[in-house]
N, C-alpha and C positions, 0 to 999 in steps of 0.2 A: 503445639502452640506456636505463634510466633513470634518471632524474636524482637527485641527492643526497638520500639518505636512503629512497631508494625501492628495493626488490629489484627485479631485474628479470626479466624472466618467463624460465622458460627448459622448453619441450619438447626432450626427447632423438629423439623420430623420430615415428612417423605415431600418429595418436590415433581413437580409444582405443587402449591400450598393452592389452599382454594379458590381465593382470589384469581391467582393468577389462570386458574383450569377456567375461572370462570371469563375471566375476560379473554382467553385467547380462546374461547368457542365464541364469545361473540365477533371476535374479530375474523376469526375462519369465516363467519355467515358471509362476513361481505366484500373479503381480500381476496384479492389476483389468487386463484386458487393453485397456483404452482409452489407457494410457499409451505403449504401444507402437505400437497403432491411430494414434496422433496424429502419431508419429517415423516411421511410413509413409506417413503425407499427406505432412508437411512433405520429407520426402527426393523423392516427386514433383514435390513442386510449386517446390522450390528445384536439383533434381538435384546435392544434394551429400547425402552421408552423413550424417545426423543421429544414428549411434548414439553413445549415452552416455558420459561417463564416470564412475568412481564415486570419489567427493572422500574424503580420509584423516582429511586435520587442515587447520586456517586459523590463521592468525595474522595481525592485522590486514589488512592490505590483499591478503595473498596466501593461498591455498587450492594444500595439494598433493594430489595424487591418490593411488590404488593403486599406479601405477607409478613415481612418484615427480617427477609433470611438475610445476612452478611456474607457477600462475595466478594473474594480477594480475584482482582480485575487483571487476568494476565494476558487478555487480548487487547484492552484499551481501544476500542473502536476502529477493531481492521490495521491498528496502528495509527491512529491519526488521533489519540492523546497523548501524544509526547510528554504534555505538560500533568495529565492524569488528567481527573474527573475536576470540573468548576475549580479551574486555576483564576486565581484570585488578582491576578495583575492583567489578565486578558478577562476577567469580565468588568471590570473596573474601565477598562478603555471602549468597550462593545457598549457599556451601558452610556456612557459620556458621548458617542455618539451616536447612538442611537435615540439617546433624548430630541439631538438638533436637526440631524440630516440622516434618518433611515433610508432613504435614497437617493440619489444624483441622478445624473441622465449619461452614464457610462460613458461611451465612447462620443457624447455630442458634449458634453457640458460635467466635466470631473468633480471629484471631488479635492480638498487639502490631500486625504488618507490615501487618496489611490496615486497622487503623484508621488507621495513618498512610500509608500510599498513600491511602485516598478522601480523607483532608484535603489531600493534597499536588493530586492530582486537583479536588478544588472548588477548591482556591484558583487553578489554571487557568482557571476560566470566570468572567470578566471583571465578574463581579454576585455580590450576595448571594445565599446562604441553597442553594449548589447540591447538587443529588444525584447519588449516583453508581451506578452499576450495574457490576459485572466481568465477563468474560468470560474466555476461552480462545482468542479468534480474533478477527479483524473481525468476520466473518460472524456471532456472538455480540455484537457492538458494534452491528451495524445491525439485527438479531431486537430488540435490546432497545429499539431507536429507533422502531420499526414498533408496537411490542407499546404501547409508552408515549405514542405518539399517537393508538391507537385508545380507549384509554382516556381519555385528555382532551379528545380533539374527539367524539367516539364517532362518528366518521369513519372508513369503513376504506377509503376512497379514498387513489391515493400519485401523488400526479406524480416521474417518473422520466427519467430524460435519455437519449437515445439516445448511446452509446459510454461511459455510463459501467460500473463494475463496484464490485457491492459483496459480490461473495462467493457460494457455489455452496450453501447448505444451502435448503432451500426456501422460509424466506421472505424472504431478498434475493435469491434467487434469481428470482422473479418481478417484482424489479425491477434486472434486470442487462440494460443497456443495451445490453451490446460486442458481442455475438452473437447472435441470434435462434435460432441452434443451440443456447446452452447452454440454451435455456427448452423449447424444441420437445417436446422427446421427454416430459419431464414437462408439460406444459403443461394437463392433466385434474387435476392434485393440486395445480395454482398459483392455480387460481382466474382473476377477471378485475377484480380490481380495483385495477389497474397502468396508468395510463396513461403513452406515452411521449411527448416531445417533444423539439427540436433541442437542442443543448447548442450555446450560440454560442462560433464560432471564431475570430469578427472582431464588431468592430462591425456592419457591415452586417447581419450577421445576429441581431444583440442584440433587435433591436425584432420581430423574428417569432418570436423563441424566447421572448418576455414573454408578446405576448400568444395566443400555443398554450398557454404556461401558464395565462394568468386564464382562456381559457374553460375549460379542464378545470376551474377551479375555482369558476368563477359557477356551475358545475351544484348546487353545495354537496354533495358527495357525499363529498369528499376531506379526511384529514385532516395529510396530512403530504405538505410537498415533500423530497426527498431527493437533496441535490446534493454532487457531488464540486469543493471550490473550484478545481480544476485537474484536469482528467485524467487519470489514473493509466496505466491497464492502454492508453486508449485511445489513447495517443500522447503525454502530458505536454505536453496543450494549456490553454493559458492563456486565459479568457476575457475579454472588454473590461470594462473598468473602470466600475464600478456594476452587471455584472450580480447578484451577490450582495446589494449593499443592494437594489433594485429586487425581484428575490425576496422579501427581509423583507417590506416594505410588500404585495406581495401576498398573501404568508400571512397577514399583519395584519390584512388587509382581509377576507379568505374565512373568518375564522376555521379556517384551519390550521396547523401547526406549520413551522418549516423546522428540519432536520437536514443538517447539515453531515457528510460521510463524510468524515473528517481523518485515515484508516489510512495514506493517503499521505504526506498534504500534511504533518498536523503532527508538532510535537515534532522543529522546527529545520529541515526537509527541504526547503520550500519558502525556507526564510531567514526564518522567523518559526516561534513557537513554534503558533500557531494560526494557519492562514491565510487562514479566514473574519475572524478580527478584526482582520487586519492590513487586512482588507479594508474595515474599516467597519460590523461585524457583530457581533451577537451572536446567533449562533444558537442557539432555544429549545433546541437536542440537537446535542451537540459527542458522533461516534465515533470514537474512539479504539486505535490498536492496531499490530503491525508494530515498529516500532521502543520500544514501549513497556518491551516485557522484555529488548531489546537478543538477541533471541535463544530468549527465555522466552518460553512460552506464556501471555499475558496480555492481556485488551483492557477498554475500558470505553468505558458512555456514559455521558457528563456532562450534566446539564441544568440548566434553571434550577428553583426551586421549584415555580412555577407548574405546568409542563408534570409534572411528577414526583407533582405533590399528587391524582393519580385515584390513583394506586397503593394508596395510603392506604386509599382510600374502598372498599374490598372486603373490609374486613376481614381481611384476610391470604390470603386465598383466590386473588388475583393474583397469583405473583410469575413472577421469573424468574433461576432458580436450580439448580446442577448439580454434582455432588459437586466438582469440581478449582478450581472460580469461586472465586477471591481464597483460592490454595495462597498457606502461607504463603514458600516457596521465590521463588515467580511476583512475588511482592509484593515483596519482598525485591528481586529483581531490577529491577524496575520505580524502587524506590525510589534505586536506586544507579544507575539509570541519570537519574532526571530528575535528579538531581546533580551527574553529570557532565555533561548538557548545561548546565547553567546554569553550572560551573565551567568550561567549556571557552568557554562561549559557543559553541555549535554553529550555533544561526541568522543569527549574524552571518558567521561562517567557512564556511557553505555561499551563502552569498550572494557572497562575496568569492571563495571558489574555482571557485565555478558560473559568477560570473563570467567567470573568465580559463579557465577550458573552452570555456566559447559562443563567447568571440572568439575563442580558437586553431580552431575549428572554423569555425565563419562567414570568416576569415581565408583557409581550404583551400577555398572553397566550398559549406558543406555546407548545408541549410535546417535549420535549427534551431529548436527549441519549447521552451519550460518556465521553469523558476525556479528558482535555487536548485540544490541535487544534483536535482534530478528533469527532466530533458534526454531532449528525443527529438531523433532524426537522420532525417528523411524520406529513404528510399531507392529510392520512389516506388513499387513494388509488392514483395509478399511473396518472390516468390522471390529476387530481389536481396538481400532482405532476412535470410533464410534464410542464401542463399550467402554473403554477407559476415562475417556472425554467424559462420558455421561456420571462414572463412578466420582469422578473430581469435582462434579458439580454440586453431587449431593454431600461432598464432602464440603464444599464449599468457594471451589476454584473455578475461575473460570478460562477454559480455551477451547481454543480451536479444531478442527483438522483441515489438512490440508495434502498435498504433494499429487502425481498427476494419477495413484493411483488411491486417492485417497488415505495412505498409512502414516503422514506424519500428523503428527502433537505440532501445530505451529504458536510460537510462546513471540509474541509482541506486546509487552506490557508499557508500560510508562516510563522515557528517559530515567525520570526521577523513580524508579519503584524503590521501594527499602529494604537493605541488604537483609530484612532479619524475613523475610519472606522464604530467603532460598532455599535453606535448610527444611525448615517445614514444608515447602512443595514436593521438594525430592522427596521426600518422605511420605508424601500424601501417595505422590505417585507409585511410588514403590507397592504402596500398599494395593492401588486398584487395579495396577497388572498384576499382582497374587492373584488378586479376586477375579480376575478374567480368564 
């Protein structure tokens, strides 16, 4: 059961429930058939049923479905419910404008909501005079990070990490680390000027993942390194301490930019609000996104003047910009949500509950990675991984997997989750690696 103040999960029998079998065979008849192709790998390769279920309504912490199962919500949408399911101060501001002005004319004719998001946004990055760029996604946060360092270095080289992920549209796409599948099949339309290197997991490995970076970058060919301060997709691995400032000084040194990919990490997730600066850091290009709209479609990259001041220099003919970039709904949203972390204090309270997760976990035995809400659970290969995931669901939990070979448990729930969940997770789980 869970602990005070927390629902507790409850399925009524075998999942998916009919409903949901029934609507996700109509949905298979007419969806991108890779979604499906995917739920037939995974049921191989883990021998448990991966089909779907299809979700109703959420309320903070818990998500019910078609048939009316109760799922206690420890993914929160990739991470980007910070504030949990239908936060009640950001629909409150979405619905207020969305009554008057559902859209503006972005970058010709703004909104009230979208000038005060980019100031709320600069005043996030740690130096004067910052700019800001919006998006609709990550993958729009790290296009503008890429676009805005070929134009200031006139560099269109990118040191990229192996296991990291920045997104599937084609040009973070050509620098997404976690798979070598997702690049393959396009790989004639990416071009080659991507290189990758280790992403260090330990120390020991700090000083070979440096210097794989400076040679790609003595060739001077390269204008931006593009690093996730922690691992996201690939396991919620944390790297040794200095490698982020040590990156700086070598983008400093090669005349290239470094870009921090924060879709994960920032805005409280890691236990800081940015976690390249908590690091020691300020990165020329802070990306932004996920947890920004608390649910809204909204991303940004921030920079410092410097790296932002090419854009200028083309007379308007550069930009990057697209009818829904900085809605005034999405901004709105955005805006009510960096509020409420900063009224909640979110990155102190994902620190402090991340906490007493890791130890309830490490306590049962389990190998544990991450910071903050952003926790992975090595279950040492995918199909374990797979299988246990699936056993928690029918128990009533919901997560992920993740890491570059598929084996972790990846746990991003809601800033806000509630402390009486933890106990009962650990518990759930204990019980579905027995049964595996």
């Amino acid at each position: 059961m869970a602990g005070e103040g927390a629902a507790a999960p409850h399925v009524a029998g075998p999942i998916p429930g009919p409903r949901s079998s029934a609507l996700s065979a109509r949905l298979a008849d007419v969806e991108c058939p890779a979604f499906e192709a995917r739920r037939d790998a995974r049921r191989e390769t883990s021998g448990a049923s991966q089909s779907p279920i299809v979700l109703a309504r959420g309320e903070g912490d818990v998500l019910v479905d078609v048939d009316g199962n109760r799922f206690v919500d420890l993914v929160a949408g990739f991470g980007a419910l910070s504030l949990g399911h239908a936060p009640r101060a950001v629909l409150a501001a979405v619905h207020d404008v969305q009554e008057r002005l559902p859209l503006a004319l972005g970058d010709v004719y703004a909104s009230e909501e979208k000038v005060l998001l980019c100031e709320a946004l600069a005043a996030l990055y740690p130096a004067p005079g910052a700019r800001v760029l919006l998006g609709l996604s990550g993958a729009d946060a790290v296009t503008a990070a890429l676009k805005t360092a070929v134009l200031a270095t006139n560099k269109p080289g990118v040191v990229a990490f192996h296991g990291a992920y920045h997104g599937l549209s084609h040009g973070p796409l050509a620098a997404c680390g976690l798979l070598p599948a997702f690049r393959e099949p396009f790989a004639a339309q990416l071009g080659d000027h991507v290189s990758f290197v280790p992403y260090p997991a330990s120390a020991a490995s700090l000083d070979a993942s440096l210097a794989a970076t400076e040679r790609v970058l003595r060739a001077g060919k390269t204008g931006l390194v593009l690093v996730e301060p922690m691992l996201g997709r690939g396991g919620c691995v944390v790297p040794p301490a200095g490698f982020l400032r040590e990156l700086h000084v070598l983008t400093k040194a090669h005349g290239a930019l470094l870009a921090a990919d924060e879709i994960w990490t920032g805005l409280g997730r890691s236990g800081a609000m940015l976690a390249s600066v908590d690091a020691g850091v300020v990165p020329d290009l802070v990306c932004l996104g996920k947890a920004l709209g608390a649910g809204f479609p909204i991303s940004a990259c921030v920079g410092s003047a410097e790296a932002f001041e090419a854009w200028g220099a083309h007379g308007g003919t550069a930009i990057h910009t697209a009818t829904h970039f900085g809605a005034p709904p999405s901004c709105a949203a955005a805006l009510a949500t960096l509020s409420e972390i900063a009224r909640l204090d979110l990155p102190a309270r994902a620190r402090d509950v991340g906490r007493r997760l890791v130890e309830a976990l490490t306590e049962n035995g389990f190998l544990v990675s991450g910071k903050g809400l952003m926790v992975g659970i090595d279950l040492e290969s995918s199909s374990r991984s797979l299988a246990v995931a699936r056993r928690l669901l029918g128990a009533g939990w919901l997560v992920l997997t993740g890491g570059t070979r598929g084996n972790v448990l990846t746990l991003s729930p809601a800033l806000t989750l509630a402390d009486g969940y933890i106990l009962p997770f650990v518990e759930a789980l204990v019980l579905a690696c027995a049964e595996v």
